[in-house]
PyMOL Python script that loads the backbone (N, CA, C, O; Angstrom):
from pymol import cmd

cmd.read_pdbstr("""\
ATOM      1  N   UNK A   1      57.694  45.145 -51.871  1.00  0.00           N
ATOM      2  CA  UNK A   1      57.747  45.692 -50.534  1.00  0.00           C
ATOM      3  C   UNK A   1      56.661  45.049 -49.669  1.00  0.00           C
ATOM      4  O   UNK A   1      57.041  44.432 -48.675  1.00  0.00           O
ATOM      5  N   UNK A   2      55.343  45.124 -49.936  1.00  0.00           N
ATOM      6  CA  UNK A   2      54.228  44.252 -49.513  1.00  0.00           C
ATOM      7  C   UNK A   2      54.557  42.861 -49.249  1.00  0.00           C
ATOM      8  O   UNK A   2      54.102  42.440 -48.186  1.00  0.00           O
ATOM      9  N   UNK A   3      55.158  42.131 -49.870  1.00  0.00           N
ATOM     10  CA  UNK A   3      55.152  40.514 -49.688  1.00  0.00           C
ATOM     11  C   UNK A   3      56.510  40.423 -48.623  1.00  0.00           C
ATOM     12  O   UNK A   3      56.665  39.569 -47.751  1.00  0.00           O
ATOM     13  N   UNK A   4      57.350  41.442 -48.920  1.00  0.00           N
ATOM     14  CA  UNK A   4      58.592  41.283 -47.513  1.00  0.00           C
ATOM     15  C   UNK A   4      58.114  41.807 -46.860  1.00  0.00           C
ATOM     16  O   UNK A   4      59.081  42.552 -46.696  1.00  0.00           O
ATOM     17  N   UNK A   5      57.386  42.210 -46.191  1.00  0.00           N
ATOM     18  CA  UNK A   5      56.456  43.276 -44.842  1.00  0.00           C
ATOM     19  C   UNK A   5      56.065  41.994 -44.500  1.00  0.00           C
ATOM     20  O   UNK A   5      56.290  41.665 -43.335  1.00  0.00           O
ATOM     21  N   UNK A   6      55.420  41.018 -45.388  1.00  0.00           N
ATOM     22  CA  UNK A   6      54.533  39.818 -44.840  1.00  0.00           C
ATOM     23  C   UNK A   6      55.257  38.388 -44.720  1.00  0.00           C
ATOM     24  O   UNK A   6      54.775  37.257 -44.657  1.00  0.00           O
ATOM     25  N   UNK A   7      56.914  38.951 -44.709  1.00  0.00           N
ATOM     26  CA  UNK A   7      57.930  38.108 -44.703  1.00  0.00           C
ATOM     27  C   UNK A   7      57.950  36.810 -45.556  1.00  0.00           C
ATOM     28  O   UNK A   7      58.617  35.833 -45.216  1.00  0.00           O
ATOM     29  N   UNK A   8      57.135  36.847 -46.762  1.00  0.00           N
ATOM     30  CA  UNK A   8      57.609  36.173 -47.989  1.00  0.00           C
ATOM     31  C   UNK A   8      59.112  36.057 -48.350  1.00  0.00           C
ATOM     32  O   UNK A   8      59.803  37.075 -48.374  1.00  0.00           O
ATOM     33  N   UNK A   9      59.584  34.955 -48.605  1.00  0.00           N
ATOM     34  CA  UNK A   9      60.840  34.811 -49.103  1.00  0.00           C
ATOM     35  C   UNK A   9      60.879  34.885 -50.603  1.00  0.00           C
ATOM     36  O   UNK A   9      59.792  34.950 -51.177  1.00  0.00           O
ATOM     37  N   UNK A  10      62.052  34.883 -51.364  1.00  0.00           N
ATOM     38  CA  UNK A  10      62.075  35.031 -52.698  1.00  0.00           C
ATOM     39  C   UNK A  10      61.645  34.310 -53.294  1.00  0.00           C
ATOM     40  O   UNK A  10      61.554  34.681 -54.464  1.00  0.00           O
ATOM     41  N   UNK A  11      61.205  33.151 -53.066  1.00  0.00           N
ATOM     42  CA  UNK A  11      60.824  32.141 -54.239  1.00  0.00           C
ATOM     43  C   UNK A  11      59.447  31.949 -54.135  1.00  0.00           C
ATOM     44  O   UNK A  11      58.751  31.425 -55.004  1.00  0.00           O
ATOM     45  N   UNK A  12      58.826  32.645 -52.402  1.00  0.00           N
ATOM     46  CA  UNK A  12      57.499  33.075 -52.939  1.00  0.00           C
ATOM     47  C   UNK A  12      56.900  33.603 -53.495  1.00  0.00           C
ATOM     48  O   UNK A  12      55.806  33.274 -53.954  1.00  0.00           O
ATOM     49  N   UNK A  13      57.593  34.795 -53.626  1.00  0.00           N
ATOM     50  CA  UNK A  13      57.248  36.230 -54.038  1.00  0.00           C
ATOM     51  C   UNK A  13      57.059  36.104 -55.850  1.00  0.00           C
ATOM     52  O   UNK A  13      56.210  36.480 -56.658  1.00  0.00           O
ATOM     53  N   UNK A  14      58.432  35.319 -55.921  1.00  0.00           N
ATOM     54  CA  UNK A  14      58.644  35.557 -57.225  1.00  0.00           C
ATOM     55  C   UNK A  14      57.134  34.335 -57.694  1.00  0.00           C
ATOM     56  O   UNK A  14      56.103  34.711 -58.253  1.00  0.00           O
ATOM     57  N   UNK A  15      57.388  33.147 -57.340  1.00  0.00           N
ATOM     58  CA  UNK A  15      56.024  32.478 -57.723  1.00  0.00           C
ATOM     59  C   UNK A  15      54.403  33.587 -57.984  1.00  0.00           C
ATOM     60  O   UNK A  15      53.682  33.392 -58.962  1.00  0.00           O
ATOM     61  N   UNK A  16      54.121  34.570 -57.039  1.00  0.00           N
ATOM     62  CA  UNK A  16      53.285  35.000 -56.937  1.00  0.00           C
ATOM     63  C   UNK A  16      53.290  36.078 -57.752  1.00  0.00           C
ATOM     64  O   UNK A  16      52.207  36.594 -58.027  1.00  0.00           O
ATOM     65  N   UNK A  17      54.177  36.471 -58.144  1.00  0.00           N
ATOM     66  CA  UNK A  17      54.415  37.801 -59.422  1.00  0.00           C
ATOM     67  C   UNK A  17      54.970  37.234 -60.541  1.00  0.00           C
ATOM     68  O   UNK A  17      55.572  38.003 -61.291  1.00  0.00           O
ATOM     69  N   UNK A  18      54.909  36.040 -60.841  1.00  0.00           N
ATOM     70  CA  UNK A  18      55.550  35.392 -61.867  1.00  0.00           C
ATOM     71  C   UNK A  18      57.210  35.749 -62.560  1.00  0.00           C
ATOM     72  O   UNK A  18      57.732  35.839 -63.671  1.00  0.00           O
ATOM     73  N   UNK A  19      57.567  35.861 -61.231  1.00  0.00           N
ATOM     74  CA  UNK A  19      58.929  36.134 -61.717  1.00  0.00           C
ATOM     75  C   UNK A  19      60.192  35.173 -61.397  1.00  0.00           C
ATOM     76  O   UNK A  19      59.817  34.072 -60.994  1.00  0.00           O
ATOM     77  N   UNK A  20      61.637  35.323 -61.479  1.00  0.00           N
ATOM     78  CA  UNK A  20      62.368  34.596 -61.044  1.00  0.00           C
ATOM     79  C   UNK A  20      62.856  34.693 -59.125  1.00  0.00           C
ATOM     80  O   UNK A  20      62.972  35.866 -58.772  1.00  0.00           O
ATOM     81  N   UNK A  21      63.030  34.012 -58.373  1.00  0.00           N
ATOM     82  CA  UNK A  21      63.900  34.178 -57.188  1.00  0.00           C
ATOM     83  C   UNK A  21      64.714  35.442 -57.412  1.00  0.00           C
ATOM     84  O   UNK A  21      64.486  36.378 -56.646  1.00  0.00           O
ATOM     85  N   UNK A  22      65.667  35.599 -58.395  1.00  0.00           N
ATOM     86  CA  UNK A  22      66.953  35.880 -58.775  1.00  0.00           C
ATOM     87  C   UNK A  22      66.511  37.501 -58.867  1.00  0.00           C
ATOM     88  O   UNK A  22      67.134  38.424 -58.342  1.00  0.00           O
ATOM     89  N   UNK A  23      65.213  37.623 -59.706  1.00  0.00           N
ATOM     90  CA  UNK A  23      64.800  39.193 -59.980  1.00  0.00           C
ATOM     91  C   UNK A  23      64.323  39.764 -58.848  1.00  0.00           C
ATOM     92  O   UNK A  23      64.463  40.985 -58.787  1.00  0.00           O
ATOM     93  N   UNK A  24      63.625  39.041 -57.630  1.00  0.00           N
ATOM     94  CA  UNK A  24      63.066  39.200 -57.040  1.00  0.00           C
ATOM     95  C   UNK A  24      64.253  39.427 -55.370  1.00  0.00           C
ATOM     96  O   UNK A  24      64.011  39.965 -54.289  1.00  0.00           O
ATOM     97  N   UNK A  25      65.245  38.869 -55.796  1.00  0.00           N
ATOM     98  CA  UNK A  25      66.455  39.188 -55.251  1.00  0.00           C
ATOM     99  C   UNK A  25      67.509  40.517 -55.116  1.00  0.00           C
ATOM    100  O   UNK A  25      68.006  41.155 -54.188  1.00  0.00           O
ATOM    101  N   UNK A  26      67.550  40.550 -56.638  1.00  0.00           N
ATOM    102  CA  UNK A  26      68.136  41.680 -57.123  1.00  0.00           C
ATOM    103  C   UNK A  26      67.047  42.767 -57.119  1.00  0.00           C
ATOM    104  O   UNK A  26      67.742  43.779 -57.210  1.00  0.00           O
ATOM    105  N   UNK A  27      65.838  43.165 -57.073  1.00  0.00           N
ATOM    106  CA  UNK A  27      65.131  43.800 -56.694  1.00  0.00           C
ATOM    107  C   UNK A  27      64.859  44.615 -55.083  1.00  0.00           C
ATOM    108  O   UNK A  27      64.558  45.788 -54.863  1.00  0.00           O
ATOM    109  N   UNK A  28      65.094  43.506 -54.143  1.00  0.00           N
ATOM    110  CA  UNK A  28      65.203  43.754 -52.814  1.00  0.00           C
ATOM    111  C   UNK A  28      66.344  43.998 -52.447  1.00  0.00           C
ATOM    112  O   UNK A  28      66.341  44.215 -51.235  1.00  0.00           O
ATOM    113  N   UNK A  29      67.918  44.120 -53.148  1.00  0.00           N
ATOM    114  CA  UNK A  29      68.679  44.494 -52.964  1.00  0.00           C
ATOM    115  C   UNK A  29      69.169  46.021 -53.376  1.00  0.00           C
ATOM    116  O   UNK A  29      70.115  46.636 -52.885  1.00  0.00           O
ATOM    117  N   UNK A  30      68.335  46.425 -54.329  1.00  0.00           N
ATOM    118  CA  UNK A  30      68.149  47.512 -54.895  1.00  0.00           C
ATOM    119  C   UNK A  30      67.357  48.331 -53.868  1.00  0.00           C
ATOM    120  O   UNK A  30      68.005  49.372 -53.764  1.00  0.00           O
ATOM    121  N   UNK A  31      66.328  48.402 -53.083  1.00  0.00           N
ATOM    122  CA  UNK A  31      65.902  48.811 -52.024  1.00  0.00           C
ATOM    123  C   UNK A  31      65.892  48.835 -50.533  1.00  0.00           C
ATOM    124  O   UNK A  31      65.318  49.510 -49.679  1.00  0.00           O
ATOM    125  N   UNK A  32      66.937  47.620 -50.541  1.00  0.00           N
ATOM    126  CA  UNK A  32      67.545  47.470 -49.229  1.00  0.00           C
ATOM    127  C   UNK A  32      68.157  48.888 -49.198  1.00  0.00           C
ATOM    128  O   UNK A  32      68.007  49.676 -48.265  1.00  0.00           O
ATOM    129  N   UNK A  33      69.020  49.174 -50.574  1.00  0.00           N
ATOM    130  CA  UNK A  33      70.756  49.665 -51.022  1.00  0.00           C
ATOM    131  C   UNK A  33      69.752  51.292 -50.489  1.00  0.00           C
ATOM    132  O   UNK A  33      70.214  51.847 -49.492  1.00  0.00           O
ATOM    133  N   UNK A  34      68.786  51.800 -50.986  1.00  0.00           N
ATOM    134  CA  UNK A  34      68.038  52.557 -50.941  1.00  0.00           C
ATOM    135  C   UNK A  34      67.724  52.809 -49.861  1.00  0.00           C
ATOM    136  O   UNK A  34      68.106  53.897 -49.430  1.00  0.00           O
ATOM    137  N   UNK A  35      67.065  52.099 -49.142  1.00  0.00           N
ATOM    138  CA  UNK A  35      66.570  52.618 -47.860  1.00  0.00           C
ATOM    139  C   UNK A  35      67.826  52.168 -46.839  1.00  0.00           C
ATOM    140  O   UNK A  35      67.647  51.918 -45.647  1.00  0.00           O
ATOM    141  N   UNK A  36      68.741  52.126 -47.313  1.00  0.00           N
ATOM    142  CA  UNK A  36      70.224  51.984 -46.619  1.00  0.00           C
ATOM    143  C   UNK A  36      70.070  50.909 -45.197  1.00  0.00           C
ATOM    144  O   UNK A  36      70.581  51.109 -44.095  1.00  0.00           O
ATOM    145  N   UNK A  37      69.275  49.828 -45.577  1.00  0.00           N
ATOM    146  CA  UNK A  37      69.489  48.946 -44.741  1.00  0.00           C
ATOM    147  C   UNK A  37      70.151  47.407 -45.680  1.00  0.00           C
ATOM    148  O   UNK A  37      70.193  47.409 -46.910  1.00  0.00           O
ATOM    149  N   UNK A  38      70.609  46.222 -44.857  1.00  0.00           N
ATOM    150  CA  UNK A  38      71.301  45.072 -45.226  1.00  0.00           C
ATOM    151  C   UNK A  38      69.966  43.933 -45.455  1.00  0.00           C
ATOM    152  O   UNK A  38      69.806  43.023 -46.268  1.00  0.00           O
ATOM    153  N   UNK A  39      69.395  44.289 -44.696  1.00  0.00           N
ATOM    154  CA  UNK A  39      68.679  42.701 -44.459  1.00  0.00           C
ATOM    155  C   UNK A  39      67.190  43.041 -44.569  1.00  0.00           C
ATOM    156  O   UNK A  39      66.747  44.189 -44.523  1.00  0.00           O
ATOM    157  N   UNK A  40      66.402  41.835 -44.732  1.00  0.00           N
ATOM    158  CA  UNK A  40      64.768  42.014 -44.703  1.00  0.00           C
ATOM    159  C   UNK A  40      64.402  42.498 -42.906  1.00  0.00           C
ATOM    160  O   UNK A  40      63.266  42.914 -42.681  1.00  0.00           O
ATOM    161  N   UNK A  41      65.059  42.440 -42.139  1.00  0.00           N
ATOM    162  CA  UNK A  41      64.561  42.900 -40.533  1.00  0.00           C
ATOM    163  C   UNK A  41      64.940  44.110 -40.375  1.00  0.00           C
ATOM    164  O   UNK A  41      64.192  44.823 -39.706  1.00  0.00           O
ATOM    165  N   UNK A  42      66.031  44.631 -40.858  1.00  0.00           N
ATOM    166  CA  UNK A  42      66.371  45.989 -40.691  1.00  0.00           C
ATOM    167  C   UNK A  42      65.392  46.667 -41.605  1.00  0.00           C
ATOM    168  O   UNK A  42      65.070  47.849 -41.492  1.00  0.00           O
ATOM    169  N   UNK A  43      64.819  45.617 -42.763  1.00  0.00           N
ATOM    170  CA  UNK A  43      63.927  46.863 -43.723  1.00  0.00           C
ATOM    171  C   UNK A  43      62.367  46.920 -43.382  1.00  0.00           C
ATOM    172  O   UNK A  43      61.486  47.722 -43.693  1.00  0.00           O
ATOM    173  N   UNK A  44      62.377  45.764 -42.628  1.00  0.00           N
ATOM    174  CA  UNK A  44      61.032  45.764 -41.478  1.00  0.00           C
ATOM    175  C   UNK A  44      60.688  46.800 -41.026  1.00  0.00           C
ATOM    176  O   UNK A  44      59.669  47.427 -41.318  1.00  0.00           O
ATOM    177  N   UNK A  45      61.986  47.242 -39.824  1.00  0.00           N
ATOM    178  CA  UNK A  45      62.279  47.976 -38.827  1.00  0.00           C
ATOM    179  C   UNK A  45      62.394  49.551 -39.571  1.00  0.00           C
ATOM    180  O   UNK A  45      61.985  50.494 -38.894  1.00  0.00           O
ATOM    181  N   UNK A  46      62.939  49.831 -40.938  1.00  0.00           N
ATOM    182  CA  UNK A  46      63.081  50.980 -41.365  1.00  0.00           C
ATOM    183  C   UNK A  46      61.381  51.585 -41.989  1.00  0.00           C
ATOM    184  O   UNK A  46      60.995  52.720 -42.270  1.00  0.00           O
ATOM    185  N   UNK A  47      60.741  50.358 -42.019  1.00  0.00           N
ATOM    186  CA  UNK A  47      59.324  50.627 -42.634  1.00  0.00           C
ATOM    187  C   UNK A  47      58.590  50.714 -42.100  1.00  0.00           C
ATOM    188  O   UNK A  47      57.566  51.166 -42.612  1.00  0.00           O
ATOM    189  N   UNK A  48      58.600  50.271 -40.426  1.00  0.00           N
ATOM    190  CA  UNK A  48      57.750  50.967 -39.102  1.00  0.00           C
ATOM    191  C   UNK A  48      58.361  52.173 -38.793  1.00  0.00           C
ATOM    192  O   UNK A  48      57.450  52.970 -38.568  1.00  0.00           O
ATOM    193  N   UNK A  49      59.626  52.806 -38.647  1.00  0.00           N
ATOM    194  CA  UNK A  49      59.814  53.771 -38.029  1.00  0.00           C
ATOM    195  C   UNK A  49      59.190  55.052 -39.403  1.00  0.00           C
ATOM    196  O   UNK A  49      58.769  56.207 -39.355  1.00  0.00           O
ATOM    197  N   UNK A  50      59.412  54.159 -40.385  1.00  0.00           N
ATOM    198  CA  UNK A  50      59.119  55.809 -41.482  1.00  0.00           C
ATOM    199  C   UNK A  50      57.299  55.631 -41.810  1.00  0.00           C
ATOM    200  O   UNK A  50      56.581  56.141 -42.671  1.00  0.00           O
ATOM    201  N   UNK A  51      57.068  54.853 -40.898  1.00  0.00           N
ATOM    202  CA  UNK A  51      55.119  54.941 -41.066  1.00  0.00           C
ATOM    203  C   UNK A  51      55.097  54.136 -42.208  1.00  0.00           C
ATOM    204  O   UNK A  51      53.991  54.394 -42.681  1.00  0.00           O
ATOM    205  N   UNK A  52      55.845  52.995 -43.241  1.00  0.00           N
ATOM    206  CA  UNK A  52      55.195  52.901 -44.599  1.00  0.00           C
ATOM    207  C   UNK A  52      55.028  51.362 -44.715  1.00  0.00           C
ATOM    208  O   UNK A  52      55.090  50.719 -45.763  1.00  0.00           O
ATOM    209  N   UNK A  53      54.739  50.735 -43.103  1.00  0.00           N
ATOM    210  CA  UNK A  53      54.542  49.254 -43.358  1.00  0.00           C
ATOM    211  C   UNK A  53      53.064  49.121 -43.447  1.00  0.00           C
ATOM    212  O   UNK A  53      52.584  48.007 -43.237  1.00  0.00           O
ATOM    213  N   UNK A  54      52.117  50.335 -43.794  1.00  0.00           N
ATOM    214  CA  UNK A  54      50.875  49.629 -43.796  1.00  0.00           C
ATOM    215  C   UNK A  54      50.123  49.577 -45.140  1.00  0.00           C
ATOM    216  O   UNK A  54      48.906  49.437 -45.256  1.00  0.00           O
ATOM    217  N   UNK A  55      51.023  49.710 -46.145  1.00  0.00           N
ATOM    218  CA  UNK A  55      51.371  49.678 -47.326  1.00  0.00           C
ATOM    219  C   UNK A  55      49.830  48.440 -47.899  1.00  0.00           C
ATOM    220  O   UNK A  55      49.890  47.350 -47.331  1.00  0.00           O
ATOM    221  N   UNK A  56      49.098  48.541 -48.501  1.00  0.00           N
ATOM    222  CA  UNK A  56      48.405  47.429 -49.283  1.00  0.00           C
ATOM    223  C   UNK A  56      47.917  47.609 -50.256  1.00  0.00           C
ATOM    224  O   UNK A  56      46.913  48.315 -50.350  1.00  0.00           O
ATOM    225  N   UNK A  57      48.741  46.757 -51.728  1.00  0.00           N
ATOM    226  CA  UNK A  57      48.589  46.521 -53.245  1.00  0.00           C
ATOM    227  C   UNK A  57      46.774  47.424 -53.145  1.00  0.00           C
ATOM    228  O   UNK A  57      45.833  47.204 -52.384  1.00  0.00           O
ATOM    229  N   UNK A  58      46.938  48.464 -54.309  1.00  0.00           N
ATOM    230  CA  UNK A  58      45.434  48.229 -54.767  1.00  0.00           C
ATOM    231  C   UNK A  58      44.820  47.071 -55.581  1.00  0.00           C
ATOM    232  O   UNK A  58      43.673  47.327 -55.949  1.00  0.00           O
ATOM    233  N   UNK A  59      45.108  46.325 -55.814  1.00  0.00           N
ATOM    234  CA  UNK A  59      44.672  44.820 -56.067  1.00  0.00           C
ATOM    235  C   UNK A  59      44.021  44.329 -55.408  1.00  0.00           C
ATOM    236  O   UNK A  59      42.977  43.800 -55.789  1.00  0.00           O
ATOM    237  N   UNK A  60      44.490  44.345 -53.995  1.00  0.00           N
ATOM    238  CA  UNK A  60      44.123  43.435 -53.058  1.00  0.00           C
ATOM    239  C   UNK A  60      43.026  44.350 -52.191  1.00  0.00           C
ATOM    240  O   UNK A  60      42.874  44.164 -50.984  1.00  0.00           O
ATOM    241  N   UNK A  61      42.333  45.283 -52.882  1.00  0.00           N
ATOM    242  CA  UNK A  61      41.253  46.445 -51.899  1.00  0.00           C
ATOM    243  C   UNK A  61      39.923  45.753 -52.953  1.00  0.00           C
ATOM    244  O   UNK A  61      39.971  45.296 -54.095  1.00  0.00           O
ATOM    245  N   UNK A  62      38.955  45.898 -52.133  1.00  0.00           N
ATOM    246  CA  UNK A  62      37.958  45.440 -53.373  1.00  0.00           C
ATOM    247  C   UNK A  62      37.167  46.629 -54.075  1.00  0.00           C
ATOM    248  O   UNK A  62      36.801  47.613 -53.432  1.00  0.00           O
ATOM    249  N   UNK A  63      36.970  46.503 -55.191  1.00  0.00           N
ATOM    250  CA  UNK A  63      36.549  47.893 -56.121  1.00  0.00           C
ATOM    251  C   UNK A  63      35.266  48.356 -56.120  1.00  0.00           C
ATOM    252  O   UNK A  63      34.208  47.729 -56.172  1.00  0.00           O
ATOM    253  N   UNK A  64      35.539  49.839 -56.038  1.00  0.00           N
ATOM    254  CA  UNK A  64      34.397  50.293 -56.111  1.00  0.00           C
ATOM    255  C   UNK A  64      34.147  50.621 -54.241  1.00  0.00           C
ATOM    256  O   UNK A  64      33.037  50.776 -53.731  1.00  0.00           O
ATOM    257  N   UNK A  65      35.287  50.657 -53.592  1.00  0.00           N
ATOM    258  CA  UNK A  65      35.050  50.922 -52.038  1.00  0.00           C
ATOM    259  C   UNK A  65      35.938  51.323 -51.351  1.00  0.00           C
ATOM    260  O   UNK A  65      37.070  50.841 -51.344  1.00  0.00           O
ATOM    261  N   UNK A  66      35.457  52.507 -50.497  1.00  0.00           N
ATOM    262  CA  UNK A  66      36.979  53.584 -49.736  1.00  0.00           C
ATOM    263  C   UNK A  66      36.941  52.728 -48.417  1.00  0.00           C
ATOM    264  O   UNK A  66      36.016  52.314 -47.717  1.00  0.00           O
ATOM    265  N   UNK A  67      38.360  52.621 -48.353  1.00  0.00           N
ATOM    266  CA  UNK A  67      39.026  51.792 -47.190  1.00  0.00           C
ATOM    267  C   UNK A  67      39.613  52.877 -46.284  1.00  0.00           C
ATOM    268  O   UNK A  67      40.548  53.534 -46.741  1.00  0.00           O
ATOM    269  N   UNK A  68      39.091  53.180 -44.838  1.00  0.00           N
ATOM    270  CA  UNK A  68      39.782  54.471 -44.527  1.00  0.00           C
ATOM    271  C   UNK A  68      41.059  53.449 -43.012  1.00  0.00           C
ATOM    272  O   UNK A  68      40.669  52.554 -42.262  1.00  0.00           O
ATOM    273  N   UNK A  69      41.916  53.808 -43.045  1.00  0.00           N
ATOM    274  CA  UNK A  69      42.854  53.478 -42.032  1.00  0.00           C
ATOM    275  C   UNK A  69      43.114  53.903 -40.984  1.00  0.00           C
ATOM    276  O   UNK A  69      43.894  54.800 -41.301  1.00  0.00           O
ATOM    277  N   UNK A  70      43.036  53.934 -39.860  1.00  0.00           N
ATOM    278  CA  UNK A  70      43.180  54.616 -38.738  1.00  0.00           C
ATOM    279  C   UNK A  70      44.632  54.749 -38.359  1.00  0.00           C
ATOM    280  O   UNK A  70      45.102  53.701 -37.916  1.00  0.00           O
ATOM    281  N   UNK A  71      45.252  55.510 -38.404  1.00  0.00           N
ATOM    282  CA  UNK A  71      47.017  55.525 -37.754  1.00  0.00           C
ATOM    283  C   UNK A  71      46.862  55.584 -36.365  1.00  0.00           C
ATOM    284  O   UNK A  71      47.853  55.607 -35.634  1.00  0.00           O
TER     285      UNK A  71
END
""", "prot")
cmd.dss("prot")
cmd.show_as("cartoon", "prot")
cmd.util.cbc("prot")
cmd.orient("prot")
């Protein structure tokens, strides 16, 4: 969900999670199907209106420190 928010395509994504295009395909189609949209812009658009594009991996927070967000 994070790397399509940041409009990664599949063969980035999958490079960066060590996976295939193909899983990483069938994965986003599984949550398109879910959040009942077709495409990566409609699931853009469904992830600003429901508040959940500000979404960021705890991976990518550095440890040991509260990150507070302002809405």
């Amino acid at each position: 969900m994070f790397f399509t928010l940041q409009r990664l395509n599949s063969k980035e994504v999958g490079k960066k999670l060590n996976l295939s295009h193909r899983t990483i395909e069938n994965n986003l189609q599984s949550i398109y199907q879910t959040a009942g949209v077709h495409n990566c812009r409609q699931f853009i658009n469904y992830c600003h209106d429901n508040g959940i594009n500000r979404y960021l991996p705890p991976e990518f927070l550095p440890s040991g420190r509260h990150v507070v967000i302002s809405v």
